[in-house]
C-alpha positions as YAML, in Angstrom:
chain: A
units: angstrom
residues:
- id: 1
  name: UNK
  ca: [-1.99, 55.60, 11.85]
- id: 2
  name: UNK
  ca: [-3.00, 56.58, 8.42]
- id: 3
  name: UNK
  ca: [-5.08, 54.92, 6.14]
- id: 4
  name: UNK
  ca: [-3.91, 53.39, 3.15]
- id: 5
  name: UNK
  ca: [-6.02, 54.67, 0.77]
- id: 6
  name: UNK
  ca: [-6.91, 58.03, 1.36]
- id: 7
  name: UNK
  ca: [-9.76, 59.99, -0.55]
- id: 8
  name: UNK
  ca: [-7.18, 61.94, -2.32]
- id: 9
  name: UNK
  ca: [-5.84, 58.67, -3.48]
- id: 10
  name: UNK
  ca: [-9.87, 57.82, -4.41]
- id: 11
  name: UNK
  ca: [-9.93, 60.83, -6.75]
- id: 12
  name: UNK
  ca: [-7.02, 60.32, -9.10]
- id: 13
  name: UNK
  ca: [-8.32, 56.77, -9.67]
- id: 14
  name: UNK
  ca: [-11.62, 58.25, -10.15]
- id: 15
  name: UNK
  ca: [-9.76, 60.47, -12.77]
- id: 16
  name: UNK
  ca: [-7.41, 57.97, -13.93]
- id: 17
  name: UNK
  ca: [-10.45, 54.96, -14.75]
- id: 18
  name: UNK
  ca: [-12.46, 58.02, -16.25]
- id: 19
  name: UNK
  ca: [-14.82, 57.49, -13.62]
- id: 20
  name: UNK
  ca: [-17.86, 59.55, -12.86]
- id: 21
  name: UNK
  ca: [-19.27, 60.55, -9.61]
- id: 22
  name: UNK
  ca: [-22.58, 60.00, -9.11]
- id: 23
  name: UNK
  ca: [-24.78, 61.56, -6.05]
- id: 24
  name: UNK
  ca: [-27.51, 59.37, -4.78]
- id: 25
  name: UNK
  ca: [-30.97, 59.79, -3.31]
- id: 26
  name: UNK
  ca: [-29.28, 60.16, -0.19]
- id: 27
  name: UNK
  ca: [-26.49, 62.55, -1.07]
- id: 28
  name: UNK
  ca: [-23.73, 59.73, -0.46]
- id: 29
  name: UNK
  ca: [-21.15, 60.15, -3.60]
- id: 30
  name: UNK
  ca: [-20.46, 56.54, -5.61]
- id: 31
  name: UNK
  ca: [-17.77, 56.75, -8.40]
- id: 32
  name: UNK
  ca: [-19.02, 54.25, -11.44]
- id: 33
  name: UNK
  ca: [-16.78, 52.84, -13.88]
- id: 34
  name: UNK
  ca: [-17.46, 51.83, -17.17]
- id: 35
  name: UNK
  ca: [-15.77, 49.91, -20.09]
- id: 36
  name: UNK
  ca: [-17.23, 50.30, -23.57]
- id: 37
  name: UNK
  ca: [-20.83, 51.39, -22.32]
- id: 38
  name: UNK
  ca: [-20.70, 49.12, -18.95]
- id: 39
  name: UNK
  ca: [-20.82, 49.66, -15.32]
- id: 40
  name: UNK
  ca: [-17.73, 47.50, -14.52]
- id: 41
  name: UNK
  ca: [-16.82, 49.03, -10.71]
- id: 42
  name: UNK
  ca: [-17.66, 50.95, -8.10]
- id: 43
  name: UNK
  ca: [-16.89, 52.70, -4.91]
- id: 44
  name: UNK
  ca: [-18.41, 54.93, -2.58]
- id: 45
  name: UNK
  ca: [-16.49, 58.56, -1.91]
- id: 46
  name: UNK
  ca: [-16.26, 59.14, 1.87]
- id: 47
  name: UNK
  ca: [-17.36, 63.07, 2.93]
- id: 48
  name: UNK
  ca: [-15.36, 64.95, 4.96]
- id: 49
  name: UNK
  ca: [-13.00, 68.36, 4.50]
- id: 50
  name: UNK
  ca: [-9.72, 65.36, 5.99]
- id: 51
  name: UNK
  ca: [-7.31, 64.27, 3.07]
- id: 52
  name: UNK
  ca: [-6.35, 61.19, 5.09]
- id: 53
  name: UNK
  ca: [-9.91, 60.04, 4.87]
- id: 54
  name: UNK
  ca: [-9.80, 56.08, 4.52]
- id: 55
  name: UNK
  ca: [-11.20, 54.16, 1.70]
- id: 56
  name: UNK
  ca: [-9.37, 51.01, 2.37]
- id: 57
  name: UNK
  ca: [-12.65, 49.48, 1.13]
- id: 58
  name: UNK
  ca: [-11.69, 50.60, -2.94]
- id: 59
  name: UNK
  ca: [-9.37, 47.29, -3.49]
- id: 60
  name: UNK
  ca: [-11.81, 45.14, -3.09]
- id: 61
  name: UNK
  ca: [-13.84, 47.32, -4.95]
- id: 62
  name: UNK
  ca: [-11.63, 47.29, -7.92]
- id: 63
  name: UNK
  ca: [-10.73, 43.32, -7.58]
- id: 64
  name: UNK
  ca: [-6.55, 44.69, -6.64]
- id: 65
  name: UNK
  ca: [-4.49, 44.22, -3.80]
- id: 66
  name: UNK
  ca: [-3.95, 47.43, -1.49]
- id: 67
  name: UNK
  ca: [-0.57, 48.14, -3.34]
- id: 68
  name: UNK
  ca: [-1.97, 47.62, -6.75]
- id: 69
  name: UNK
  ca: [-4.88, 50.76, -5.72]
- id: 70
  name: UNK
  ca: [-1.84, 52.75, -4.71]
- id: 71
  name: UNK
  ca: [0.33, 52.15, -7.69]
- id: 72
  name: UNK
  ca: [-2.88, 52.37, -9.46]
- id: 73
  name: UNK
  ca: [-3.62, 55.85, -8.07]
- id: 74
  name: UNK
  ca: [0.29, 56.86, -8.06]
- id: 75
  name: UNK
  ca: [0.77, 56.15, -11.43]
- id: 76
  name: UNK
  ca: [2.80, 52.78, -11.97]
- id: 77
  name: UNK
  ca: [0.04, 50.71, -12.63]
- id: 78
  name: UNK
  ca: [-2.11, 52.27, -16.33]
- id: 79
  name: UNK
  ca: [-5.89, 51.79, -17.17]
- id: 80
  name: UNK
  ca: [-4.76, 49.47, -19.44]
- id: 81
  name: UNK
  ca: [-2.96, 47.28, -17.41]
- id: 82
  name: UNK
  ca: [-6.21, 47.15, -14.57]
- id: 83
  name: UNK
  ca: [-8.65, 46.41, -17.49]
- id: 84
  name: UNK
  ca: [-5.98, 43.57, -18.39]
- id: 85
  name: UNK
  ca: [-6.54, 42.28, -14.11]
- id: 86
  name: UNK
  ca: [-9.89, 42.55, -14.70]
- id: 87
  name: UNK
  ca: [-10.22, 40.66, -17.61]
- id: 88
  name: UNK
  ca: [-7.48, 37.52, -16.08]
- id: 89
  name: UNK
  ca: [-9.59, 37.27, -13.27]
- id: 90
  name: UNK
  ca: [-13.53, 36.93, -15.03]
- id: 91
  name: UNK
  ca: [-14.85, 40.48, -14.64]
- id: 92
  name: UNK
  ca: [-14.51, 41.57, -18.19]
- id: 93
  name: UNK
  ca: [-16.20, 39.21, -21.04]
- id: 94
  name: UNK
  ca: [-14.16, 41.24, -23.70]
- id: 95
  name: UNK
  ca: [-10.82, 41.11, -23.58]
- id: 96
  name: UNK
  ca: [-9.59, 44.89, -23.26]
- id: 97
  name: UNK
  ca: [-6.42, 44.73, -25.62]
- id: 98
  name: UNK
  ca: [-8.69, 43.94, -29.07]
...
């Protein structure tokens, strides 16, 4: 059975949240988000050459539901509209539409 979030799926959030990836001391890859200047999320990236690599661990990462990373990663769900989750549920102080 394949994971639901796959590394590939990782990546275009990465892109999508204008993350960054970071390597640390021990060579494990996090991707750190910010909004306006602040580390709001992140997620470790899993090594390996497989596409179907899981991160099933992201969602929580992220404060989504599964499907919400997916549409999140396949495009239905914006920046804009995750910034808007994040602010509804108490991670964001500033609310991301002003």
């Amino acid at each position: 059975m394949c994971p639901q979030i796959t590394k590939e799926h990782a990546l275009k959030i990465k892109t999508k949240l204008k993350g960054k990836i970071v390597e640390g001391r021990s060579g494990h890859s996090r991707v750190i988000i910010k909004f306006r200047g602040k580390k709001i999320a992140h997620y470790g990236l899993r090594r390996g050459s497989k596409k179907n690599l899981g991160h099933d661990f992201i969602p929580e990462a992220l404060h989504i539901t599964p499907n919400q990373t997916k549409k999140l990663a396949n495009c239905p769900l914006s920046e804009a509209d995750w910034l808007i989750i994040m602010w509804e549920k108490g991670y964001l102080l500033e609310n991301p539409a002003q």
